[in-house]
C-alpha positions as CSV (number, residue, x, y, z in Angstrom):
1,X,40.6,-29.2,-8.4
2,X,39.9,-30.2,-11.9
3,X,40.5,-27.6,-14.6
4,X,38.0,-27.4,-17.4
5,X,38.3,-28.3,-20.9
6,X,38.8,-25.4,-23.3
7,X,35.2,-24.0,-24.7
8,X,33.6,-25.9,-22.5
9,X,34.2,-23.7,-18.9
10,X,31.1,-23.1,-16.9
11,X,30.0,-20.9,-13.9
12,X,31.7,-17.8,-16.0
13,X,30.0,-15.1,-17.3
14,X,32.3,-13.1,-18.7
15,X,35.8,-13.5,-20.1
16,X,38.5,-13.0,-18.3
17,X,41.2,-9.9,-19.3
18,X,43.7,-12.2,-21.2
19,X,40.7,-13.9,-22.8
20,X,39.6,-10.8,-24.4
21,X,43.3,-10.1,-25.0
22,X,43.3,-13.1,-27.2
23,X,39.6,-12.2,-28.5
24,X,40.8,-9.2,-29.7
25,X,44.4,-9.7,-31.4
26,X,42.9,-12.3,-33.1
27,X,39.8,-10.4,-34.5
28,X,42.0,-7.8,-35.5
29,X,44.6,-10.0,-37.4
30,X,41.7,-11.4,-38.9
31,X,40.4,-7.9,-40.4
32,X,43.9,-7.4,-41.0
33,X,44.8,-10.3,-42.9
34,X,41.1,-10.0,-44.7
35,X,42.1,-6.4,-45.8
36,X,45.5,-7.2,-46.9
37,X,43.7,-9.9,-49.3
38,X,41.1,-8.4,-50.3
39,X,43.6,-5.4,-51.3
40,X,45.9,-7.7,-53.1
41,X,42.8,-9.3,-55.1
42,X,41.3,-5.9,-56.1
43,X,44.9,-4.7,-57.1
44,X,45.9,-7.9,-58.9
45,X,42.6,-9.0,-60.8
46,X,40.5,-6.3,-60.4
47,X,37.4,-8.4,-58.3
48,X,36.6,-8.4,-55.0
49,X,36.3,-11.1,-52.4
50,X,32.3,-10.8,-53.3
51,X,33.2,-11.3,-57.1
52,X,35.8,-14.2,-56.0
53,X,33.7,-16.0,-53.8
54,X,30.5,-16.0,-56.3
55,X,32.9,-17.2,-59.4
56,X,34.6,-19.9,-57.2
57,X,31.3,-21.4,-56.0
58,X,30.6,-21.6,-59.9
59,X,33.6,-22.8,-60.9
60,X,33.1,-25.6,-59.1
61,X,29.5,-25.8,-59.8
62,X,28.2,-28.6,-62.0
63,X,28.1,-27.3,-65.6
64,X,28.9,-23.8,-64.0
65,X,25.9,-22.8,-62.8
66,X,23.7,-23.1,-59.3
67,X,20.7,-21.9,-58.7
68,X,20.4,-18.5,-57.1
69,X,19.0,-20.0,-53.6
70,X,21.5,-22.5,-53.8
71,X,24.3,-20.0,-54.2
72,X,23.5,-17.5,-51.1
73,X,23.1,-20.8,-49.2
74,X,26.5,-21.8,-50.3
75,X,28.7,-18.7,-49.7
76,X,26.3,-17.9,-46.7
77,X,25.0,-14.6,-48.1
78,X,21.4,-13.5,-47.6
79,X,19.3,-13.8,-50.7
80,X,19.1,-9.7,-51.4
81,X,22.6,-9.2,-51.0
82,X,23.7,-11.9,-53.3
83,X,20.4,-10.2,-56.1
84,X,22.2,-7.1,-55.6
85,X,26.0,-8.2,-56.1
86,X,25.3,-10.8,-59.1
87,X,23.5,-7.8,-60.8
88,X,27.0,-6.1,-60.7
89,X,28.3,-8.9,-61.7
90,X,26.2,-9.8,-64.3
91,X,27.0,-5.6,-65.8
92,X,30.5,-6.6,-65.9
93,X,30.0,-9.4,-67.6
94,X,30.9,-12.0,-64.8
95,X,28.1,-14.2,-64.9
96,X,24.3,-13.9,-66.6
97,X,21.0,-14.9,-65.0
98,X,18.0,-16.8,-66.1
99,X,15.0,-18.0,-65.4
100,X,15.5,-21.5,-63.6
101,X,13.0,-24.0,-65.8
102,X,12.0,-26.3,-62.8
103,X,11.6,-23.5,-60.2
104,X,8.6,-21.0,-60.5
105,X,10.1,-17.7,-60.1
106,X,13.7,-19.5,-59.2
107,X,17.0,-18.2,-61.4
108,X,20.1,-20.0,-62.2
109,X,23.7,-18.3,-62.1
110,X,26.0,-19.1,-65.2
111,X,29.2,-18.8,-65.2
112,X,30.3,-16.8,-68.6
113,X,33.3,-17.5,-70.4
114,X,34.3,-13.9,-69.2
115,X,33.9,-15.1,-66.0
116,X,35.9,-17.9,-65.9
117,X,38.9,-16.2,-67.6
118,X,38.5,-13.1,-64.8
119,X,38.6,-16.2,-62.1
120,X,41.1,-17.9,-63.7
121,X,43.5,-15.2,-64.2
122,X,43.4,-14.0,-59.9
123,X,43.6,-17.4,-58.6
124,X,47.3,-17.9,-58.4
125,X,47.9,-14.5,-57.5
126,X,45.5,-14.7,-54.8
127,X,46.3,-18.0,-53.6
128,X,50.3,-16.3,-53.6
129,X,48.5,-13.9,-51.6
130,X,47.4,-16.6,-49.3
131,X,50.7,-18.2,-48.9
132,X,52.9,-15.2,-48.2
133,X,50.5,-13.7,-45.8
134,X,48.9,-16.6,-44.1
135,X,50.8,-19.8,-44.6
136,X,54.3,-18.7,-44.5
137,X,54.1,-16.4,-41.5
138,X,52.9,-20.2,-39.2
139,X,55.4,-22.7,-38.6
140,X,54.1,-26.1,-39.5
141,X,52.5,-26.5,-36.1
142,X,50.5,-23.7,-35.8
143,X,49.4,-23.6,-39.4
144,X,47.4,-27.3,-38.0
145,X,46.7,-25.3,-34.6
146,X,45.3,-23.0,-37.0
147,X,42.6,-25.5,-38.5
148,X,41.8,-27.0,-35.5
149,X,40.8,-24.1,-33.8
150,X,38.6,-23.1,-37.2
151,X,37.7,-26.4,-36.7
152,X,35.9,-25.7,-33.1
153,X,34.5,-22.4,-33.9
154,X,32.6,-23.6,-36.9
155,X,31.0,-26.8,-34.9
156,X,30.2,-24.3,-31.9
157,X,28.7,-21.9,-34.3
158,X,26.9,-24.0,-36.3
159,X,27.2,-27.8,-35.3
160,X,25.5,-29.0,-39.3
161,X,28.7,-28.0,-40.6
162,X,30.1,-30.8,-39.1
163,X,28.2,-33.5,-40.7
């Protein structure tokens, strides 16, 4: 009898008991570990993981900016949601639209020096965050266990990621 190779079993419909086990401690520590951080980051710098995500894709933007399509693409928001969080954003100060002068009807994101300075000031706190809640509670092993199973799920649920 030859045993399959993990996420690759056939012939089975459904999971089995302790494979929903595992399913569901890990979705839970997931939205456990997701609501710790995001706590942390909202207590510690005042944005949320919305505003962190947006102001991280910029800060690594060239010239600190992207173009609107660009950046739902990038932090794999739909186009609506990401109008209606960067016009928050843009309220507070975080970032400023304008019109994108080789696209018809496109917009570009800036970065504002606000911005950057609200960015700068939570990423050591959140990336302490990261390390005391994520990192230190692995042992060296399972932390790389840990990115290769990230690994497979990201090529199974979408195999371009992997190119």
């Amino acid at each position: 009898m030859t045993r399959a190779t993990p996420g690759r079993r056939r012939g089975r419909q459904l999971p089995t008991a302790e494979e929903l086990r595992v399913w569901r401690d890990f979705i839970e520590t997931t939205g456990a570990l997701k609501r710790q951080l995001a706590s942390r980051l909202q207590v510690e710098s005042s944005l949320s993981p919305a505003d962190y995500a947006v102001l991280l894709a910029l800060s690594e933007a060239q010239d600190r900016q992207m173009r609107s399509s660009e950046l739902a693409t990038h932090i794999g928001w739909e186009r609506s949601r990401l109008s209606h969080h960067l016009g928050r954003m843009e309220r507070r100060g975080l970032i400023r639209r304008q019109e994108c002068p080789t696209v018809p009807r496109g917009s570009e994101v800036l970065l504002t020096p606000a911005g950057a300075e609200a960015f700068q000031g939570s990423t050591v706190p959140h990336l302490r965050a990261i390390r005391e809640l994520f990192v230190d509670a692995l042992t060296p092993e399972q932390l790389v266990a840990a990115g290769e199973i990230a690994k497979a799920l990201r090529a199974k649920l979408d195999p371009r990621d992997e190119e």
